[in-house]
VEXDREN-2710 file (C-alpha; in Angstrom, 1 decimal):
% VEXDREN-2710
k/r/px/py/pz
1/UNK/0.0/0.0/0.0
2/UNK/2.0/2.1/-1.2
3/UNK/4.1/3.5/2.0
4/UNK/1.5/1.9/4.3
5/UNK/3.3/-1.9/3.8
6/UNK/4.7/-1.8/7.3
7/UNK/0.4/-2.0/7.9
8/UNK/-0.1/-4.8/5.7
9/UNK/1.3/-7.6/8.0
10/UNK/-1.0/-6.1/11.1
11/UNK/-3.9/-6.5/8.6
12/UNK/-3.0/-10.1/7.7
13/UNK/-2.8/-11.1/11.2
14/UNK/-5.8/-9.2/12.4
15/UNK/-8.2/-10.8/9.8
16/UNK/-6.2/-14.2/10.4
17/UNK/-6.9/-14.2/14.4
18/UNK/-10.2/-13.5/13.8
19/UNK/-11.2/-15.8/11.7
20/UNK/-9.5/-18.4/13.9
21/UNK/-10.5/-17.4/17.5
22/UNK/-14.3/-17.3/16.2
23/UNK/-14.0/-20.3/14.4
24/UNK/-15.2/-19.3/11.3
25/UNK/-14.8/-21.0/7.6
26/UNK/-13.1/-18.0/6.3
27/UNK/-13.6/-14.8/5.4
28/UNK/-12.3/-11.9/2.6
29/UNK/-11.5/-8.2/3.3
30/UNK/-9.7/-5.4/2.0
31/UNK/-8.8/-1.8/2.7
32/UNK/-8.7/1.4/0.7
33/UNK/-7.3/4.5/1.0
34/UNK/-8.4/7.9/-0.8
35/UNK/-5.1/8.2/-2.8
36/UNK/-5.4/4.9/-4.0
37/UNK/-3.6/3.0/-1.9
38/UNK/-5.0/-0.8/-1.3
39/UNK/-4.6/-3.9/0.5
40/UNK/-6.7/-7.1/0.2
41/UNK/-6.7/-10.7/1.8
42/UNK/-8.3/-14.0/2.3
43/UNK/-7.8/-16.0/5.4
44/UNK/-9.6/-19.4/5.7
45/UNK/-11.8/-21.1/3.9
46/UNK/-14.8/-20.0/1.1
47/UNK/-16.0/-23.8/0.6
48/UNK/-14.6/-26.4/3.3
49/UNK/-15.6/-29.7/1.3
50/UNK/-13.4/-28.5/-1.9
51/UNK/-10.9/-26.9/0.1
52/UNK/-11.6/-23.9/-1.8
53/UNK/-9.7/-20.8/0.0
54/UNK/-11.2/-17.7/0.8
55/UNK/-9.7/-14.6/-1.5
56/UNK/-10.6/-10.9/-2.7
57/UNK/-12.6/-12.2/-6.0
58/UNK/-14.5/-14.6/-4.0
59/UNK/-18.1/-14.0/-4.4
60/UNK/-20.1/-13.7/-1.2
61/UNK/-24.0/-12.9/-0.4
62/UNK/-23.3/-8.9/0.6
63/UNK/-27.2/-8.6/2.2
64/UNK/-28.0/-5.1/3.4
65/UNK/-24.6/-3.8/2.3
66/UNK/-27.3/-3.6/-0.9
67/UNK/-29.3/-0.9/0.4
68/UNK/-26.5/1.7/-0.3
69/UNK/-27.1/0.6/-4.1
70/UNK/-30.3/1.1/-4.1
71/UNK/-30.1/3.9/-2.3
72/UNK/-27.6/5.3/-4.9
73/UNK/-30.6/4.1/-7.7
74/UNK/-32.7/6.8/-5.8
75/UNK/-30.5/9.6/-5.8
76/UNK/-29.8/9.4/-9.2
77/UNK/-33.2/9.6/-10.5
78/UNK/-33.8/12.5/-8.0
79/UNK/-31.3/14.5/-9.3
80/UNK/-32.2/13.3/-13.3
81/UNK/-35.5/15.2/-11.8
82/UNK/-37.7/12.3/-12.2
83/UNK/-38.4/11.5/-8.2
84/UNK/-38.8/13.7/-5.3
85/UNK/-37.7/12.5/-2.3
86/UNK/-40.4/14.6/-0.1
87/UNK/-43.3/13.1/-2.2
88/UNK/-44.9/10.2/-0.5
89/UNK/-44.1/6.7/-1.8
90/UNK/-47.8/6.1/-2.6
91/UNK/-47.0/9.1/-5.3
92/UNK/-45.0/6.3/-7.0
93/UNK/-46.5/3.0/-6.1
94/UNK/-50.2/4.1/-5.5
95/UNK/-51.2/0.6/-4.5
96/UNK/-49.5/0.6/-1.3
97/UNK/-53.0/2.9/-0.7
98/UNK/-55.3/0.2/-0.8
99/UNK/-52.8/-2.8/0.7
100/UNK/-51.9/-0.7/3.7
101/UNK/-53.9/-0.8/6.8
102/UNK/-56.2/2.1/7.7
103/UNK/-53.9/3.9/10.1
104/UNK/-50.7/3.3/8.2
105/UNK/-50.6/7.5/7.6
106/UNK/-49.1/6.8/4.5
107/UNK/-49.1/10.0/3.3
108/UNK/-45.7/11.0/5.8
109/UNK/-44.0/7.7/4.1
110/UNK/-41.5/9.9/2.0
111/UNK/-38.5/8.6/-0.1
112/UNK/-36.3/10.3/2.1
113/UNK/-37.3/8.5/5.3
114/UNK/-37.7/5.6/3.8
115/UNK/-33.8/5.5/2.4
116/UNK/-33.0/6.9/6.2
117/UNK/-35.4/4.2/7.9
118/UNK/-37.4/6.7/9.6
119/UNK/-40.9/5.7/7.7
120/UNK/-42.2/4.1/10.9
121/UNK/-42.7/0.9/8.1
122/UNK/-43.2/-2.7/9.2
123/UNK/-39.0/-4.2/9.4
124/UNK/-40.1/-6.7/7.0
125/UNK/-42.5/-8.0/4.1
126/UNK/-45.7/-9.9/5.4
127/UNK/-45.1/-13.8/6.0
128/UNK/-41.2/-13.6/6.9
129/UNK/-40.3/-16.0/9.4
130/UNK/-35.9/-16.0/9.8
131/UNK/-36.1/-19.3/11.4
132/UNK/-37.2/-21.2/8.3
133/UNK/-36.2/-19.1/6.6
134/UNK/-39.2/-17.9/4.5
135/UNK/-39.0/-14.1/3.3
136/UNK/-41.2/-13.1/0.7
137/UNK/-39.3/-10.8/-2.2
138/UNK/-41.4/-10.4/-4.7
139/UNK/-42.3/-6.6/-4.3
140/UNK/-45.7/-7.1/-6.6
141/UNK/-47.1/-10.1/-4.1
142/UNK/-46.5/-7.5/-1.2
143/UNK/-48.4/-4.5/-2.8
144/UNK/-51.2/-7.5/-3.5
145/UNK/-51.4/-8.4/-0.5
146/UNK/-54.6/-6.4/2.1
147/UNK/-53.2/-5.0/4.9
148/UNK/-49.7/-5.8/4.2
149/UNK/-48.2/-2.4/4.3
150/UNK/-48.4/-1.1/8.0
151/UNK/-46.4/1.2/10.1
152/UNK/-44.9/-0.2/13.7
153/UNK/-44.0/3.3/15.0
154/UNK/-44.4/7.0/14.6
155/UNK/-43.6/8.2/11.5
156/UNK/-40.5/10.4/11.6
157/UNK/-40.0/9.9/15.0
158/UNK/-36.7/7.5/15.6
159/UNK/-35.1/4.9/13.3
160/UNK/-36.5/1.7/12.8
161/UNK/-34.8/-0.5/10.2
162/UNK/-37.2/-1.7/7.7
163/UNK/-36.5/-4.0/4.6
164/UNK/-39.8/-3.6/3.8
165/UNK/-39.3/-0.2/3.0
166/UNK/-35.9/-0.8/1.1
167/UNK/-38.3/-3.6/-1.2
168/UNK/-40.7/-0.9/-1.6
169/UNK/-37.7/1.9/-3.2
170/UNK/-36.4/-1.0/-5.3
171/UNK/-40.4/-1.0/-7.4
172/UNK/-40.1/3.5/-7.2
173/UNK/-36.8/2.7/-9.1
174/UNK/-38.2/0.6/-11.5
175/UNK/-41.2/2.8/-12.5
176/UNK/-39.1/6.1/-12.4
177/UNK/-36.6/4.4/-14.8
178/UNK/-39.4/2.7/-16.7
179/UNK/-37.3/-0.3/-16.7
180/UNK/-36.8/-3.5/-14.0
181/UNK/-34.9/-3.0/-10.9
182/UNK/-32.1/-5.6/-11.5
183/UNK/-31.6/-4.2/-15.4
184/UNK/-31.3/-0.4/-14.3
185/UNK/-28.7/-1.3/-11.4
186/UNK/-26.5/-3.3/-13.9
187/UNK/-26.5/-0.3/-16.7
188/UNK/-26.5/3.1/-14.4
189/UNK/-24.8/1.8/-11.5
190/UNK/-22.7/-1.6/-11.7
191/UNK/-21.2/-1.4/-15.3
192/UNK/-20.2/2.9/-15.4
193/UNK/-18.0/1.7/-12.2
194/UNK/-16.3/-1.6/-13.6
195/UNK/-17.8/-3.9/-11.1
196/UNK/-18.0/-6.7/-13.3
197/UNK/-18.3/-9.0/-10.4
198/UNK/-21.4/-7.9/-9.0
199/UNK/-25.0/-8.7/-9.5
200/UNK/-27.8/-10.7/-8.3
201/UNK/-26.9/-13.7/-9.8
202/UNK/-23.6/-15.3/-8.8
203/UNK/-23.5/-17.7/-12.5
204/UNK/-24.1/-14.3/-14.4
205/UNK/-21.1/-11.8/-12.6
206/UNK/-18.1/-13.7/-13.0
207/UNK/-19.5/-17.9/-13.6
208/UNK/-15.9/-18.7/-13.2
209/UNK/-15.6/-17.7/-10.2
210/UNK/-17.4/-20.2/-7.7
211/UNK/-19.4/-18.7/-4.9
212/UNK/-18.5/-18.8/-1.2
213/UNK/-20.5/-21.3/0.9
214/UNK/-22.5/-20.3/3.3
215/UNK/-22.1/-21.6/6.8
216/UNK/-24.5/-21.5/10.1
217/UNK/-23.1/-20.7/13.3
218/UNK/-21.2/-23.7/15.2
219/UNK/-22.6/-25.4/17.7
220/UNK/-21.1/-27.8/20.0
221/UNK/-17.7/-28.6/17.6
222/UNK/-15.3/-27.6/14.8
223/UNK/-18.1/-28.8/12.0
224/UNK/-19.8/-26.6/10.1
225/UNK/-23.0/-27.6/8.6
226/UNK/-24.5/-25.3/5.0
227/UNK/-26.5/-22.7/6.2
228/UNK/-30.5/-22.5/4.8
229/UNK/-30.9/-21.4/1.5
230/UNK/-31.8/-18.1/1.7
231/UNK/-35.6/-17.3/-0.7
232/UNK/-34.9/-14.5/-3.0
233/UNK/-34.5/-10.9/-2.9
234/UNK/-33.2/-8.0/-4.6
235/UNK/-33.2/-4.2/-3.5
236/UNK/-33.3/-4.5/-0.2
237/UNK/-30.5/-7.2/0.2
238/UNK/-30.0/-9.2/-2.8
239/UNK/-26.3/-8.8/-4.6
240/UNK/-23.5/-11.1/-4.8
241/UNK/-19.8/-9.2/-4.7
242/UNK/-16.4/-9.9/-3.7
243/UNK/-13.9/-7.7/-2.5
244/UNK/-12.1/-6.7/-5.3
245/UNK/-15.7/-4.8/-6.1
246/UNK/-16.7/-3.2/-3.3
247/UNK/-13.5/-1.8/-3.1
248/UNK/-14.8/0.2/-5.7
249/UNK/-17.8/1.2/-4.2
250/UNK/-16.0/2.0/-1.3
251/UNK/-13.5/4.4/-3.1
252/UNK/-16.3/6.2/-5.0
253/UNK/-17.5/7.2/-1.5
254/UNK/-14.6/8.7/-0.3
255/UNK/-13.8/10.2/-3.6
256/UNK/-16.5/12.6/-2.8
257/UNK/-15.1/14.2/0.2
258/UNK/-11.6/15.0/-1.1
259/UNK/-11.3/18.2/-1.9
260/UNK/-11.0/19.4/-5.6
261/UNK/-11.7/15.4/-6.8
262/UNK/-13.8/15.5/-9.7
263/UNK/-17.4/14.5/-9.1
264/UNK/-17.9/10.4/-9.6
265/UNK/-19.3/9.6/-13.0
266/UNK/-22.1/8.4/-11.3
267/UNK/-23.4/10.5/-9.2
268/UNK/-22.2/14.4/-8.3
269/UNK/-19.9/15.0/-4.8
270/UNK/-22.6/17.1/-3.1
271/UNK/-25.5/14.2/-3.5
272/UNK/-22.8/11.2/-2.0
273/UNK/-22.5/13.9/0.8
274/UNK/-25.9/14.2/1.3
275/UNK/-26.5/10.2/1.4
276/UNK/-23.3/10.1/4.2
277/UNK/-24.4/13.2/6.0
278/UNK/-25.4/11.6/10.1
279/UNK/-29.4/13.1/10.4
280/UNK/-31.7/10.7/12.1
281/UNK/-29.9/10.4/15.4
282/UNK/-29.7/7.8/18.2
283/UNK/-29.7/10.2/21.4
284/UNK/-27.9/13.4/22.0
285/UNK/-24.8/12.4/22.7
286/UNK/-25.5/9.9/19.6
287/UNK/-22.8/6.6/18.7
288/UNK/-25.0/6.0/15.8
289/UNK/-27.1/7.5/13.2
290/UNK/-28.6/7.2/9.8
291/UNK/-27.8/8.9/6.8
292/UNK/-29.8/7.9/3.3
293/UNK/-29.2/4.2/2.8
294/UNK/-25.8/4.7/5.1
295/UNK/-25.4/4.8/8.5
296/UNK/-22.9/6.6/10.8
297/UNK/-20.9/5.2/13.7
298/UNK/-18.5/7.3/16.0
299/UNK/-15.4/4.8/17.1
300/UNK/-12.0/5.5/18.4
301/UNK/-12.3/9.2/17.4
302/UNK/-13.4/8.8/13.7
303/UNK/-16.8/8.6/12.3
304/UNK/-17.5/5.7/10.2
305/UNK/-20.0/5.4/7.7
306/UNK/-20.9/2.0/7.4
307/UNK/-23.5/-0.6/6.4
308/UNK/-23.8/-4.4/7.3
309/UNK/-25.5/-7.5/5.9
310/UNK/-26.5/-10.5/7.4
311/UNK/-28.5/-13.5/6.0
312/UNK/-28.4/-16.9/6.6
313/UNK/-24.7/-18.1/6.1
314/UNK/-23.0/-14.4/5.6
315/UNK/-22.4/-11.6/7.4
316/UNK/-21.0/-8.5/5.5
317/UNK/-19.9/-4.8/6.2
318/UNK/-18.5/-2.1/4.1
319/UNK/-17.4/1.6/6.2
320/UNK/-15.2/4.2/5.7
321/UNK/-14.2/7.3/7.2
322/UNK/-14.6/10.6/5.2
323/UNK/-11.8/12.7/7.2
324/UNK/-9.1/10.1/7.6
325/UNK/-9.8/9.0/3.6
326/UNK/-9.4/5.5/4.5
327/UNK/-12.5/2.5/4.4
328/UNK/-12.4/-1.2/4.5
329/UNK/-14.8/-3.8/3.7
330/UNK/-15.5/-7.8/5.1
331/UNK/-17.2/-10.6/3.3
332/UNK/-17.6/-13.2/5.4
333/UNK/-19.2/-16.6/5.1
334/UNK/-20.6/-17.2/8.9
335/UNK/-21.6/-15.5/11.8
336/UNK/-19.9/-12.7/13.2
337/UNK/-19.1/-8.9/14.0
338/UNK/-18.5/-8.1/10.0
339/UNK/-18.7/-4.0/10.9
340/UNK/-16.3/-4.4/14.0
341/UNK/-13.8/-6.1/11.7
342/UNK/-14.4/-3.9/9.1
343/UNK/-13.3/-0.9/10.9
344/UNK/-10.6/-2.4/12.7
345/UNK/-9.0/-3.1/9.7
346/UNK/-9.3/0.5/8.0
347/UNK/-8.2/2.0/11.4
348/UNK/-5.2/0.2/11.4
349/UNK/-4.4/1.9/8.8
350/UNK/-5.5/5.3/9.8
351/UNK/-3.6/4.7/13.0
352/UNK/-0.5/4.1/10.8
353/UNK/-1.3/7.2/8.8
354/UNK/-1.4/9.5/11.9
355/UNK/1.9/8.1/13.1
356/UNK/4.3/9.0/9.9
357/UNK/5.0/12.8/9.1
358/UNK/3.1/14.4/7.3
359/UNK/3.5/15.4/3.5
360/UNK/3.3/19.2/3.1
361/UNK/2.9/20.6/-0.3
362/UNK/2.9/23.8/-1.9
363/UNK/-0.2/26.5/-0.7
364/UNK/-2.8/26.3/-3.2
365/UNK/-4.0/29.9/-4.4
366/UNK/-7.8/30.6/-3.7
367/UNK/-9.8/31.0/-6.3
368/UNK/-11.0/34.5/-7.1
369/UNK/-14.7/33.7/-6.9
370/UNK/-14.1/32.2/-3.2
371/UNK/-12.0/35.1/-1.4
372/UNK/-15.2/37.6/-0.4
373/UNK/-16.1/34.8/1.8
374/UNK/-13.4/34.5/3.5
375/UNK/-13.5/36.3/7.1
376/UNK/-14.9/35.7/10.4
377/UNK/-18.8/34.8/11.0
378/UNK/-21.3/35.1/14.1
379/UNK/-22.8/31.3/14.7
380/UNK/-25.7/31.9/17.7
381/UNK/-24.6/35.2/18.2
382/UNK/-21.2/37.3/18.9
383/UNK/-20.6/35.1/21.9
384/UNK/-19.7/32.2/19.7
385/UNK/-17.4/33.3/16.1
386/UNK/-15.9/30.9/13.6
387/UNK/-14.0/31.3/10.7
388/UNK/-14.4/30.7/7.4
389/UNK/-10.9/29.4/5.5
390/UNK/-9.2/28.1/2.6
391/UNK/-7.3/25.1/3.0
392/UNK/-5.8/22.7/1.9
393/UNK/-7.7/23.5/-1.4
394/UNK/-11.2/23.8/-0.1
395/UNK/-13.3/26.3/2.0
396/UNK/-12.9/25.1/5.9
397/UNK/-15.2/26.1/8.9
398/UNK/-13.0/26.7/11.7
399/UNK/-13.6/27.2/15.4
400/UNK/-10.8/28.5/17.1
401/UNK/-12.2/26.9/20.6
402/UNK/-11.5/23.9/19.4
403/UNK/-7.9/22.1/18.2
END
């Protein structure tokens, strides 16, 4: 990784001991930084009968790691101008009207806290049972269905984390687009970023390339039976991706928060921002909080924007931390704490950035069009001033209370 190598063993052994000490099959994870900078790794197993090891382009279930996609899908229609996300879903999908139960208040069910899961919506489709496990995907049976649409809390009140309501944005997609779910995520989203690997097929991204196994938690000794076959899905938790892939996704994220990077190809800087941006929060002095189809987690002085998946036989995570420039993502195929890994791994690397000198460049002139704004400004009156700088080629609020 560049001049990060002296990190790369402490990565190895961190993903190795983990696997090991939770006694999983094997897992795949990787690490990106905002200048480019990579490391990937496999440690175990992806299929224990063939002996099939566990790498960066094995293929793994990613679950709710989805929901960014699809959130991604949303935003790009909103800003093609052919969604709103303060319209009501029934706007879009006017059935939910008549398959929703009577005090659903439907009409506060927006886009935008549906993607943030803050729509009060039921967590999952009617007839889902985990233990079988029995989940019902088809988005057109669930809008069929009387009474299946209901809300479980206030409406905008506190997050609630609903698949139902991700299921729901994957059919608004679809009608905005005027074309299926699956086929707009594989020519606006999957193909304009090279990620070849992913869909929601494993024999159609890369046949070659055999599928990790899914595994259910151990029980009682070192075998490992084949977790349930999990019913299909799609928007809310559907793809198949390796490392290698969501890599990608991971450095189109941070892309968007370095200053002076062009915008991604496919979607601007200023709407990623928006999706990462912490809004619904989990108490004042909040550890967590959700963003549109992201969520935010503060740990060991960094906030992470993350999003995990789990389904029977894998447990996923992508995350990555906007100011430090660094994210990391964990495929794993078992049971197990996929985010904590996940940001253990990128903040070994941040930890390793902090602790080397820093590169100090040549002052970048401010553009002409930015230096009337430059100056001091009054935030809740003239007891509390901050100032308003260019650095490090972009505009920077600074409080000078503050380090």
């Amino acid at each position: 990784m560049a001049d990060r190598t002296s990190a790369a063993s402490e990565l190895e052994a961190t993903l190795g001991w983990f696997v090991k000490d939770r006694r999983l099959a094997g897992a795949a994870a990787g690490v990106v930084c905002g200048d480019g900078a990579t490391w990937s790794g496999g440690a175990g197993y992806a299929d224990l009968a063939s002996g099939t090891l566990a790498t960066p382009a094995t293929l793994y279930r990613v679950a709710s790691i989805t929901k960014t996609f699809t959130g991604m899908a949303v935003m790009q229609l909103r800003d093609a101008g052919l969604l709103d996300l303060d319209e009501p879903a029934i706007t879009y999908l006017p059935e939910m009207r008549d398959s929703a139960q009577p005090d659903a208040r439907l009409e506060l069910v927006t886009l935008r806290r549906m993607l943030a899961h803050a729509s009060g919506l039921a967590s999952e489709p009617p007839g889902t049972d985990w233990t079988v496990p029995l989940y019902q995907g088809v988005v057109t049976r669930t809008l069929g269905h009387p009474g299946a649409i209901a809300t479980r809390v206030p409406v905008g009140q506190h997050p609630k984390y609903s698949n139902l309501a991700y299921q729901l944005l994957g059919e608004v997609v679809a009608r905005a687009a005027g074309i299926p779910y699956v086929e707009y995520m594989q020519e606006k989203v999957l193909l304009p970023l090279e990620m070849d690997a992913t869909s929601f097929d494993p024999a159609i991204g890369l046949p070659q390339q055999l599928p990790a196994t899914g595994y259910a938690p151990r029980a009682f000794s070192d075998e490992l039976e084949v977790a349930s076959v999990m019913p299909p899905l799609w928007a809310e938790g559907g793809l198949w991706s390796c490392v290698d892939d969501l890599i990608k996704w991971v450095s189109v994220q941070l892309e968007a928060h370095r200053g002076n990077a062009p915008d991604p190809a496919i979607l601007s800087g200023i709407s990623l921002r928006e999706m990462h941006a912490p809004r619904y929060l989990d108490g004042n002095d909040w550890t967590q909080a959700w963003g549109l189809a992201w969520c935010a987690v503060r740990r060991d002085d960094a906030v992470w924007i993350q999003h995990s998946g789990a389904l029977p036989g894998f447990s996923t995570a992508v995350c990555f931390d906007p100011e430090g420039q660094v994210g990391g993502v964990v495929l794993i195929n078992g049971s197990a704490d996929a985010s904590g890994l996940a940001m253990d791994l990128a903040g070994v690397v941040l930890r390793a950035a902090r602790t080397r000198p820093p590169r100090i460049g040549l002052p970048q002139p401010t553009p002409d069009h930015f230096r009337p704004l430059l100056g001091l400004y009054s935030r809740g009156g003239y007891s509390h001033v901050i100032r308003l700088e260019w650095r490090d080629g972009r505009l920077v609020f600074i409080d000078p209370e503050e380090p």
